[in-house]
DOVEXKE-332447 format. One record per residue (C-alpha): chain; x, y, z negated. Coordinates in Angstrom, 2 decimals. Layout:
N
{"A" {X Y Z}} ...
This chain:
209
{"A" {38.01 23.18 -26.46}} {"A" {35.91 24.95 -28.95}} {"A" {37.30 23.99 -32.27}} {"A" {33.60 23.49 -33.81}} {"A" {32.53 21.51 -30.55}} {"A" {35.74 19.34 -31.60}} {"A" {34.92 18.49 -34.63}} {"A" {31.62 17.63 -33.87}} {"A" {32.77 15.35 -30.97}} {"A" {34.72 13.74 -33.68}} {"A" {32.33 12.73 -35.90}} {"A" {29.89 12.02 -33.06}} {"A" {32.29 9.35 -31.75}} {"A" {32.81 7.84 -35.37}} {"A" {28.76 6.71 -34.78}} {"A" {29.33 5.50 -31.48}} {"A" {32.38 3.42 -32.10}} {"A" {30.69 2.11 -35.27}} {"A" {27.84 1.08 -32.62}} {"A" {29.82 -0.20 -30.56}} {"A" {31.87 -2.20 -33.11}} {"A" {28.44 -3.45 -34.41}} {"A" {27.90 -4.74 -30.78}} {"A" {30.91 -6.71 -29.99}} {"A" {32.54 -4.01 -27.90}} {"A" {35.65 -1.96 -28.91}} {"A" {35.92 1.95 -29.39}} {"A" {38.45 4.38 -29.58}} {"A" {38.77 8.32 -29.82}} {"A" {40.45 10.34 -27.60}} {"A" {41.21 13.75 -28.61}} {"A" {42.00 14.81 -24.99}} {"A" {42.51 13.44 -21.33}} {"A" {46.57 12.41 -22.36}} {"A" {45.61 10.64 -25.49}} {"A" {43.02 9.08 -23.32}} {"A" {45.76 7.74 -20.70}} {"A" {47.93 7.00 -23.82}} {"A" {45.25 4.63 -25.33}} {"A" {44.34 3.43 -21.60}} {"A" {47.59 2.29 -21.37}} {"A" {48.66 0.85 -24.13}} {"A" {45.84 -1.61 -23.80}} {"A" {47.14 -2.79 -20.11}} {"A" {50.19 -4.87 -20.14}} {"A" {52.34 -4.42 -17.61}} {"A" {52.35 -7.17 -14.78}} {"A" {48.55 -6.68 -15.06}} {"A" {46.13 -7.19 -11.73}} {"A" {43.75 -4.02 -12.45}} {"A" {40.77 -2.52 -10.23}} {"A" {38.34 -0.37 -10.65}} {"A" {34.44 0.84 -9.61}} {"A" {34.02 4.35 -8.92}} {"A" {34.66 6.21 -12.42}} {"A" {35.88 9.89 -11.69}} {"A" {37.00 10.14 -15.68}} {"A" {39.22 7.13 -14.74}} {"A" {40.95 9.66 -11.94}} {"A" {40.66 13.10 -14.02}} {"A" {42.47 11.30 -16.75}} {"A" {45.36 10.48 -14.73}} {"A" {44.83 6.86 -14.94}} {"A" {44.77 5.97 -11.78}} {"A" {47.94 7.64 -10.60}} {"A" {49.76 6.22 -13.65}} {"A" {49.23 2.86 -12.44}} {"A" {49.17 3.41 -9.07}} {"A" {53.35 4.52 -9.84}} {"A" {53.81 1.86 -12.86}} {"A" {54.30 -2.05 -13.14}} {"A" {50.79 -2.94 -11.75}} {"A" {49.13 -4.90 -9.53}} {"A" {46.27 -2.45 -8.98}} {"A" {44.31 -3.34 -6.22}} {"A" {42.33 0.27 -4.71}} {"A" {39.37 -1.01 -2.55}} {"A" {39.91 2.88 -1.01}} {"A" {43.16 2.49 0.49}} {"A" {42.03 -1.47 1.93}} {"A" {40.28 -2.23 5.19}} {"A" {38.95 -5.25 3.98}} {"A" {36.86 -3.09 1.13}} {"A" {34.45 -6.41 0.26}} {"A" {37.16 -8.55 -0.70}} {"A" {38.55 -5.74 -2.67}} {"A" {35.61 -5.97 -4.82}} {"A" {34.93 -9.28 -4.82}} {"A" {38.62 -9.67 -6.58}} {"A" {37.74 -7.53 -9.12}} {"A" {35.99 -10.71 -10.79}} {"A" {38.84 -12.08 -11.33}} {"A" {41.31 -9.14 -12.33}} {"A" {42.71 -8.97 -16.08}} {"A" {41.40 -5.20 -16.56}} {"A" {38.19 -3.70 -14.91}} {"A" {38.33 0.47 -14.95}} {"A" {34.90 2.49 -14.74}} {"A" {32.60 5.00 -16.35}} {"A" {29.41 5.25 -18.02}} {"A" {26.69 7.36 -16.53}} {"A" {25.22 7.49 -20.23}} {"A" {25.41 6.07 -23.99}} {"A" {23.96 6.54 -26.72}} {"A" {25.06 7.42 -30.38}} {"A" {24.62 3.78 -31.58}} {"A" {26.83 2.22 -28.66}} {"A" {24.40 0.90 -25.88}} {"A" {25.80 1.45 -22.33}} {"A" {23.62 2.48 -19.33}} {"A" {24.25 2.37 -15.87}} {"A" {23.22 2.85 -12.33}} {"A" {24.55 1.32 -9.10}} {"A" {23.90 1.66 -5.73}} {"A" {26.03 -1.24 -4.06}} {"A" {25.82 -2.99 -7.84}} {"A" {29.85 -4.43 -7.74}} {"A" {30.50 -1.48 -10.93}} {"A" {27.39 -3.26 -12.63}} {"A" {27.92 -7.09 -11.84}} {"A" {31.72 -6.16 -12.98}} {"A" {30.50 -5.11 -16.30}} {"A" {28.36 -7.80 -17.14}} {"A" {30.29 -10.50 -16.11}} {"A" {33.70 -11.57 -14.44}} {"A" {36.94 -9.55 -15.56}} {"A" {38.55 -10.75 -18.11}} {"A" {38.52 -7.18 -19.41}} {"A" {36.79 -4.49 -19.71}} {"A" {37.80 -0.40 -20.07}} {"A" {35.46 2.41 -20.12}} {"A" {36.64 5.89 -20.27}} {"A" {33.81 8.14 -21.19}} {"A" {33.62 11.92 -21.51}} {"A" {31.33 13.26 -25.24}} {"A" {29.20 14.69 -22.58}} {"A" {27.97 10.94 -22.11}} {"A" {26.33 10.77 -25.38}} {"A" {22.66 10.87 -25.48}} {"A" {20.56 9.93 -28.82}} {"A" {18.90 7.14 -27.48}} {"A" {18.21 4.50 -24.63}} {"A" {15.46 6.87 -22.96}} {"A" {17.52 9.95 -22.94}} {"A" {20.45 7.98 -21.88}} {"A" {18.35 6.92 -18.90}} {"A" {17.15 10.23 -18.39}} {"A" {20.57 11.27 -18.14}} {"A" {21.69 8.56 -15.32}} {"A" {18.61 9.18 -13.27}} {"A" {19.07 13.15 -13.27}} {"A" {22.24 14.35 -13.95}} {"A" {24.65 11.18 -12.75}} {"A" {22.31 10.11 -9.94}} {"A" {21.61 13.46 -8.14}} {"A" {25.13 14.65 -8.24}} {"A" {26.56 11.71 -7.16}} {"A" {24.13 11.50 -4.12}} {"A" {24.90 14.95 -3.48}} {"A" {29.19 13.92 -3.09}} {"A" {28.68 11.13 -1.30}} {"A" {26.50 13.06 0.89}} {"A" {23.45 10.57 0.84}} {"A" {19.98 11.77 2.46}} {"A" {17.79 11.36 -0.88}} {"A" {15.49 13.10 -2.60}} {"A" {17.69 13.86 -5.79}} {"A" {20.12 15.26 -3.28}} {"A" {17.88 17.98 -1.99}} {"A" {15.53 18.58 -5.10}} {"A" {18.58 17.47 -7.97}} {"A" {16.12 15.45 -9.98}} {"A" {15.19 11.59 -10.05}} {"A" {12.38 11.12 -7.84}} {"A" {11.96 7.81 -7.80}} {"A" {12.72 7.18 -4.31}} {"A" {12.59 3.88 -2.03}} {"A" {15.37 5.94 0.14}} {"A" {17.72 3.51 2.56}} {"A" {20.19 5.85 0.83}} {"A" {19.25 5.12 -2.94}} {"A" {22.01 4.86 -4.82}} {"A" {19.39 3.68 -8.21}} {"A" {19.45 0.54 -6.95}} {"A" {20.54 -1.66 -10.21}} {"A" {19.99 -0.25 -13.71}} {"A" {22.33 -2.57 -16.96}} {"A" {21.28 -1.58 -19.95}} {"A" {24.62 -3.41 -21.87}} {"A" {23.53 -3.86 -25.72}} {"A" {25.38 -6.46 -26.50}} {"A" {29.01 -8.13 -25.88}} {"A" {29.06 -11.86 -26.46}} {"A" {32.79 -11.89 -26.01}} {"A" {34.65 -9.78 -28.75}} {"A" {37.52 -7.98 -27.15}} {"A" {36.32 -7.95 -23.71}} {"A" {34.58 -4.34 -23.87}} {"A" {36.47 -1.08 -24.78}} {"A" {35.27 1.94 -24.60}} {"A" {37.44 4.90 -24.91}} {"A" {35.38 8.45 -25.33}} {"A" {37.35 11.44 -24.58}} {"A" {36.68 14.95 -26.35}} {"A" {36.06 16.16 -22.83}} {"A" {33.58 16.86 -20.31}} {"A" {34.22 13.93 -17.93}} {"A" {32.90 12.45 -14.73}} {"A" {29.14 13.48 -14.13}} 
């Protein structure tokens, strides 16, 4: 990467993970997609029941395959038949893996969900929490943040799961009421009552969509 887009992704995520400190989550710097799986790891124990939603950084950093061949019980609703109990154990799993569709520069978290088990996962259930987020995630504020989920994350995502939507033909937010919608549930998360719970790990990287 562009050395001057580096160090600007630096001191970008030095404001993030101060706003995310100053909202009860936990941040961390990644200067590329192995010190990403480095920091990813060393926050897992071994021994460690771990799932995941639907993050594509969480694959593109290599996460998945690491503990897919280490010491983990990972349980991949992909490669079960029974795909709703998959998710429903992911309440009770000791690490939850996903994305962000968006953040912005003072550490609030948004997200979109079509089926809502990435959302409901983040608000409440597993005991932990890691997000692995590309810079590209960063948006100044709430509203741009939102912006970003509805017409970059949403369209594109539509358009690979090869839903009949709007966004998928026009590759903007149009507000549908499409069967198909993935917009379903929007979390705006804040705040993290529980201290610990929450890490986010941004990666100087362009990362998921």
């Amino acid at each position: 990467m562009n050395p001057n887009i580096t160090k600007r992704n630096e001191l970008l995520a030095q404001k993030v993970i101060k706003g995310l400190e100053s909202r009860g989550m936990t941040g961390y710097y990644a200067a590329d997609k192995e010190a990403a799986l480095k920091q990813a790891l060393a926050l897992i124990p071994e021994g460690s029941t771990v799932t995941m939603g639907g993050g594509m950084s969480v694959h593109e950093i290599g996460l998945v395959k690491a503990l897919v061949e280490g010491n983990y019980n990972f349980i991949d609703r992909d490669a079960v038949e029974d795909k709703r109990a998959a998710m429903l154990a992911a309440y009770d799993a000791d690490f939850y893996l996903m994305s962000a569709n968006a953040m912005t520069e003072d550490g609030i978290l948004v997200n979109i969900d079509g089926n809502s088990n990435r959302v409901s996962a983040l608000a409440q259930g597993p005991r932990k929490v890691i997000v692995i987020a590309g810079m590209n995630k960063v948006c100044d504020d709430v509203d741009g943040a939102m912006k970003r989920a509805r017409n970059v994350a949403a369209p594109i995502n539509a358009q690979r799961f090869g839903l009949n939507t709007p966004c998928a033909k026009t590759g903007s937010c149009m507000n549908c009421k499409s069967p198909d919608t993935i917009c379903c549930q929007f979390l705006i998360t804040r705040f993290s009552r529980h201290p610990g719970r929450i890490h986010v790990i941004l990666v100087n990287d362009n990362l998921g969509f």
